[in-house]
ZAMARGU-4260 file (C-alpha; in steps of 0.2 Angstrom, whole numbers, plus 5000, padded with zeros to 4 digits):
<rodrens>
0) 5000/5000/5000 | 5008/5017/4994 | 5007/5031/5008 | 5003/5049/5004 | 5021/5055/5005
5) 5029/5041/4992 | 5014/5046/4982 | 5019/5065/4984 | 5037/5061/4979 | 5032/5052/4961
10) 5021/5068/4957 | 5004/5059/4955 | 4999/5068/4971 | 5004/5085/4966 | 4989/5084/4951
15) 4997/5076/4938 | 4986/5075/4921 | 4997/5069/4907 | 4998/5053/4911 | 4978/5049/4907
20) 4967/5053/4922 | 4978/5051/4937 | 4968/5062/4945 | 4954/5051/4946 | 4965/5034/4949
25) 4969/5045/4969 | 4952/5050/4971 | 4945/5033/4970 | 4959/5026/4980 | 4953/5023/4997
30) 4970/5015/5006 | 4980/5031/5007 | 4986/5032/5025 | 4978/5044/5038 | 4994/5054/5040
35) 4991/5064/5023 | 4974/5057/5017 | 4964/5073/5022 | 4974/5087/5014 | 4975/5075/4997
40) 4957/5072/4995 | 4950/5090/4997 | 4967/5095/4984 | 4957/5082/4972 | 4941/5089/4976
45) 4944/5109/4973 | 4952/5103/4956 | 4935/5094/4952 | 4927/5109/4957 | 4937/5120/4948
50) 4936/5108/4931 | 4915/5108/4933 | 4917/5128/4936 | 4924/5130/4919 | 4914/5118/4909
55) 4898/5128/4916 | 4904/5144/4913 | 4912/5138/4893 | 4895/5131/4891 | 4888/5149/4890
60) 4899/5154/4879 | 4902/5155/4858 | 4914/5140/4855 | 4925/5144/4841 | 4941/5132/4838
65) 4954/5145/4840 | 4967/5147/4826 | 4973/5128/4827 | 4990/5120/4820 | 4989/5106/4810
70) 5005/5102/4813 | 5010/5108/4798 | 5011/5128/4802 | 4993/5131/4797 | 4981/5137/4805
75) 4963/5136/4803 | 4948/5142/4812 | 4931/5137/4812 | 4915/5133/4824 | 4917/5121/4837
80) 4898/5115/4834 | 4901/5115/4816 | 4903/5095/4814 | 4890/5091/4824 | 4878/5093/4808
85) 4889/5095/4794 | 4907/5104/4787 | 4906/5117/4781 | 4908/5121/4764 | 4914/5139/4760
90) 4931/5145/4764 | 4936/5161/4768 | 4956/5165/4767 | 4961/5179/4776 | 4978/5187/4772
95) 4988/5198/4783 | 4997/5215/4776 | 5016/5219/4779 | 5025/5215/4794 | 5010/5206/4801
100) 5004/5190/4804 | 4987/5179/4806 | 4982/5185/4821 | 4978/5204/4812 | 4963/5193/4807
105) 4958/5184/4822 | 4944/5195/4828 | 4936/5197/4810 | 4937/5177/4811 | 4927/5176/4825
110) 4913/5187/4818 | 4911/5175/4804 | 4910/5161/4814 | 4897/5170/4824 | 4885/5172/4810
115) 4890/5158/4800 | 4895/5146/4810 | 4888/5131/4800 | 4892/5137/4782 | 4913/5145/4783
120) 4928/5138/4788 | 4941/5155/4791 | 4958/5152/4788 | 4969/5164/4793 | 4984/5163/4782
125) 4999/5159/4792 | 5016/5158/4775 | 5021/5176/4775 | 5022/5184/4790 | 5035/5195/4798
130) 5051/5199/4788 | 5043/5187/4775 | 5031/5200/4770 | 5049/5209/4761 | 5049/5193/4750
135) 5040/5200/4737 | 5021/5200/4730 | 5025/5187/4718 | 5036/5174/4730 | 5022/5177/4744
140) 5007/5173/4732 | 5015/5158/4724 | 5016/5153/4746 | 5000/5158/4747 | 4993/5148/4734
145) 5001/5136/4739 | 4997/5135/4755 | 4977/5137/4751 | 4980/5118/4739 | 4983/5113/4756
150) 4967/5119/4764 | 4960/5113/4752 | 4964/5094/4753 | 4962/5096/4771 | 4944/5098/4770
155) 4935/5088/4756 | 4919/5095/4758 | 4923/5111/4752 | 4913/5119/4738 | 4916/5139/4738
160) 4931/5150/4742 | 4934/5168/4745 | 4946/5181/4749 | 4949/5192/4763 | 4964/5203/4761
165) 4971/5218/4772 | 4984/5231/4765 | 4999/5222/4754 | 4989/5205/4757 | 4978/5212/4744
170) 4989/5213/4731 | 4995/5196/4737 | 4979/5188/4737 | 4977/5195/4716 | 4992/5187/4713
175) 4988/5167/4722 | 4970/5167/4712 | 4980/5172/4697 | 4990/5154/4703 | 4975/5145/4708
180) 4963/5148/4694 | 4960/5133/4682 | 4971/5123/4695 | 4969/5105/4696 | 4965/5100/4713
185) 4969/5082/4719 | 4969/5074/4736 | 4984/5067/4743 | 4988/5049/4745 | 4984/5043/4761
190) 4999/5041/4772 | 4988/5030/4786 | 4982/5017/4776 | 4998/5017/4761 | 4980/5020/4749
195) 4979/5032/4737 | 4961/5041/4738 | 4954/5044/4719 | 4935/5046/4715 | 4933/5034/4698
200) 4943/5035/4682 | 4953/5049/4678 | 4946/5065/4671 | 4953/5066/4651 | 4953/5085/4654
205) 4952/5092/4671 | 4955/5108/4663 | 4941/5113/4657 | 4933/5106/4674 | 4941/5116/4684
210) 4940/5131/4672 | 4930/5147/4680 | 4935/5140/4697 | 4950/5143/4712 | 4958/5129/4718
215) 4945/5119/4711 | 4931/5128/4719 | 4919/5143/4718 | 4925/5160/4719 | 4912/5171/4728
220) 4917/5185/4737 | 4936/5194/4733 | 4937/5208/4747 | 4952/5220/4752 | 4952/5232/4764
225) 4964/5247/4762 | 4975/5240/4751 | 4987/5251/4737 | 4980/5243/4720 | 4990/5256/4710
230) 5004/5255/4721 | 5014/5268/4736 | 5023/5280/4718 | 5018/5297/4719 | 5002/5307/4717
235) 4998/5306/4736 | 4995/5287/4735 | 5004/5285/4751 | 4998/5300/4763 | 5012/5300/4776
240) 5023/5311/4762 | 5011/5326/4761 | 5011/5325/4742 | 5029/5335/4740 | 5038/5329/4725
245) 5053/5326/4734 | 5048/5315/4747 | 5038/5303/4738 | 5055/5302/4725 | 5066/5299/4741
250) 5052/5287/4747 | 5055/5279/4732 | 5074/5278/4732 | 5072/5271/4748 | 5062/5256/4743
255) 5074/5245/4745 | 5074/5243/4764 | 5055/5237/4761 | 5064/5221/4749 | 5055/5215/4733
260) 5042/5220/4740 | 5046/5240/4740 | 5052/5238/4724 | 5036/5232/4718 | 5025/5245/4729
265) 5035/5258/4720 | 5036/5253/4703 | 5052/5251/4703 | 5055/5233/4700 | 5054/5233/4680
270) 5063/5233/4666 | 5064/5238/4647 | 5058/5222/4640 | 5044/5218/4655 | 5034/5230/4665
275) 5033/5232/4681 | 5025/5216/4691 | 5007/5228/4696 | 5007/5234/4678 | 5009/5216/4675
280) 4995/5212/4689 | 4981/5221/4679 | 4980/5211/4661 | 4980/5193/4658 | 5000/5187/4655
285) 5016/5175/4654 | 5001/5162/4657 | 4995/5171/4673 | 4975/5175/4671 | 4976/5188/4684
290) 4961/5198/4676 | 4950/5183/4670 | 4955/5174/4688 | 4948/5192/4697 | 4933/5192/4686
295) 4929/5174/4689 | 4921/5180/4707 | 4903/5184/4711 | 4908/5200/4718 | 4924/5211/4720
300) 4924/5223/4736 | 4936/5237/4740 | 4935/5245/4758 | 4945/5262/4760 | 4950/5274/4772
305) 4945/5292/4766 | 4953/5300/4777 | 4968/5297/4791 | 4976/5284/4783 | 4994/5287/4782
310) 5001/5273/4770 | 4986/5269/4756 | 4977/5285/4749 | 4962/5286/4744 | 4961/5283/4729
315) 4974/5269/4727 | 4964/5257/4739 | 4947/5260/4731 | 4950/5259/4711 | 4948/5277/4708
320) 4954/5293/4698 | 4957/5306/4713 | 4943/5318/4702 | 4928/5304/4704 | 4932/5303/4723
325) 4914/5308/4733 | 4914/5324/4740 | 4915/5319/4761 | 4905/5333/4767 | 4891/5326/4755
330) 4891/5311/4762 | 4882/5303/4778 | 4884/5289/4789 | 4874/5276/4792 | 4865/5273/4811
335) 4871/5254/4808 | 4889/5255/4803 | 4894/5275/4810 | 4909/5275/4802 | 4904/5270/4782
340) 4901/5287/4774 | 4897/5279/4757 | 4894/5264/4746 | 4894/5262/4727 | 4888/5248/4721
345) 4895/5241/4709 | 4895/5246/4690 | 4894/5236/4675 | 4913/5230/4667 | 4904/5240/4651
350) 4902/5256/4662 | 4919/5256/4669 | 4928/5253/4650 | 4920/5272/4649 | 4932/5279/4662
355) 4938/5296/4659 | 4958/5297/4658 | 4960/5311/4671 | 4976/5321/4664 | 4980/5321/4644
360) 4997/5329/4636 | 5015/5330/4647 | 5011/5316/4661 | 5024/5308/4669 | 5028/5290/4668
365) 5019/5287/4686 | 5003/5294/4677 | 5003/5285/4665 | 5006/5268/4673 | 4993/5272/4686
370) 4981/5275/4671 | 4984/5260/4663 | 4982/5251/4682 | 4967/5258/4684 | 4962/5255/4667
375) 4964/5235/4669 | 4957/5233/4687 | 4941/5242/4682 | 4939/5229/4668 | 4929/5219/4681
380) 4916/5229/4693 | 4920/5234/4710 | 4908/5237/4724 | 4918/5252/4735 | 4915/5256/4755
385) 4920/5270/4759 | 4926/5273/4779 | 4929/5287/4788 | 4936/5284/4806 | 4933/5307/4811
390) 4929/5310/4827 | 4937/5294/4837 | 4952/5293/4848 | 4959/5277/4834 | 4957/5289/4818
395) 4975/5292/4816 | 4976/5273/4817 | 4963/5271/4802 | 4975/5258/4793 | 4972/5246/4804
400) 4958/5250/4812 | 4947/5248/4797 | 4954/5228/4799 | 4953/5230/4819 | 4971/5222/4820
405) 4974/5223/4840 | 4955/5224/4847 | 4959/5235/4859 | 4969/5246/4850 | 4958/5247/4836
410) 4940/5243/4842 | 4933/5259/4830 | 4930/5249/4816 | 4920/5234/4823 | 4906/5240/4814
415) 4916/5241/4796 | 4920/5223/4799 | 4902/5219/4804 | 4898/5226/4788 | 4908/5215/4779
420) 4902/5200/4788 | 4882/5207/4783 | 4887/5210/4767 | 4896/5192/4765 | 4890/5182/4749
425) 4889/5163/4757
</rodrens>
């Protein structure tokens, strides 16, 4: 018979749980000896307590499974209750901007699951994050295309996707459905059994199966949220330089400290035979359907800060010449969401072919290439929320308060992200 103090000195007695329920193998033990019996038992007991405490007080609350690891660096998040009926068959991919990571989108995540908790699976994209955000908008949507196959497989009942994407993610968001459109999508051979999984005879042209679709799936809803479409070169595209010639050209000399990824912001990453990548970005090329891949949504969304945004103007983040931007003081906001001042449906493809080139003559190179950027993207129709932070303590934090990065840093734009959830196209 063990005694309380040999039973102290292995660790079981001290609330060991990893073993499986030790716990529970002492508290049905009745021949511990009376020197240490007592003080053991109510040990045991408060941890019961405290176990049943918590499950009560979870059972009042929303269960979401948390930004999970798959053991493979990704992470996922969806409803806790969501298997209990069925999976869920749209995914939503949220993709972070510079210098950020998957957690900028947690608290948009959870509002999802909140009001679709049967229908979406969020997954906060987790391959560029930190430093890696230098790498380039090419290298990080190959990785995020990449990484979305993988999602993919994980969840075979998957049968819609969309796109969330904040700042630079944006851009590289444009660039993985350019990746993913038309793509192929196979499971992987099961590493349990030694099987591999196919469903009958091989398709004689998946192709054209897969044609119209990303990563194999239905495109629905394509949304970004502040994010520099024409890029950070010039014409007040990127606020925090005031407009002055010579700080937006020494902005752009200084690119270089940002990686590929400044040169590509900046336009400065072409060359004499090969524009530069955004140019690129805008018509369908070298085998990249970027445009036919952006049209292939249901609906295309641009959320921008009007105003107090230091890093993406205006017009950059919502598809626009600066002369068709609304007139603010003509605008009002709305008693639901206080901080949208305005939103334009969207307009035919036709209606946008009629754009109006703003300057005509001696324009500068930047001019030129931010017409023929704007040009391209407007191909497709864009819906366009306009926000407007004026007023609040977080508006000179609009950047990332319109994604609510850090709640309690950027609480101020709950309400722009509960109109995207409203707005959400299952």
């Amino acid at each position: 018979m063990a005694s309380a103090e040999s039973l102290k000195s292995s660790g079981t007695a001290r609330g060991e749980v990893g073993g499986g329920g030790r716990l529970e193998d002492i508290m049905d033990s009745e021949k511990i000896e009376e020197n240490g019996s007592e003080k053991t038992v109510t040990v045991l007991d408060q941890t019961k307590k405290k176990k049943n405490k918590k499950k009560r007080r979870s059972s009042f609350l929303p269960k979401f499974g948390c930004l999970r690891s798959d053991g493979d660096g990704r992470f996922d998040m969806e409803s806790a209750s969501a298997g209990t009926v069925r999976s869920p068959t749209h995914l939503v991919v949220t993709v972070n901007g510079i210098i950020g990571s998957a957690q900028n989108w947690r608290f948009a995540a959870k509002q999802f699951l909140k009001q679709y908790p049967r229908d979406v699976v969020v997954h906060c994209s987790e391959c560029n994050y930190g430093h890696l955000t230098f790498h380039g908008v090419d290298v990080m949507g190959n990785r995020l295309a990449d990484e979305v196959i993988s999602v993919v497989r994980r969840y075979p009942d998957l049968v819609k996707i969309s796109f969330i994407g904040h700042s630079l993610g944006g851009l590289v968001a444009r660039y993985a459905i350019a990746k993913l459109y038309g793509k192929v999508i196979t499971q992987k051979p099961s590493q349990e059994n030694g099987e591999s999984r196919s469903n009958g005879p091989k398709d004689p042209a998946p192709e054209e199966k897969f044609k119209g679709q990303i990563a194999g799936l239905e495109p629905v809803n394509f949304i970004t949220s502040a994010t520099p479409h024409l890029g950070s070169r010039g014409h007040k595209q990127a606020p925090v330089l005031c407009g002055f010639y010579n700080l937006e050209k020494a902005a752009s000399s200084a690119s270089w400290m940002l990686g590929r990824t400044g040169k590509h912001l900046f336009l400065r990453d072409g060359a004499k035979e090969k524009p530069p990548l955004l140019l690129q970005m805008v018509n369908d090329s070298d085998n990249l359907p970027f445009i036919s891949a952006l049209g292939s949504f249901r609906r295309r969304v641009a959320y921008a800060n009007a105003r107090f945004d230091h890093l993406v103007g205006w017009s950059t983040s919502s598809l626009r010449h600066r002369s068709e931007l609304p007139k603010r003081q003509n605008l009002t906001r709305s008693e639901k969401y206080p901080h949208i001042i305005n939103v334009e449906p969207a307009k035919s493809a036709h209606a946008q072919d009629g754009t109006s080139v703003e300057t005509k003559g001696n324009r500068s190179k930047t001019a030129d290439m931010e017409e023929a950027m704007l040009r391209g993207l407007t191909k497709v129709s864009w819906e366009r929320v306009d926000v407007d932070f004026r007023g609040t303590a977080q508006r000179f934090l609009a950047h990332s308060t319109i994604q609510v990065k850090t709640y309690w840093l950027n609480s101020d734009g709950t309400d722009v992200i509960q109109h995207m959830v409203d707005n959400f196209l299952l």
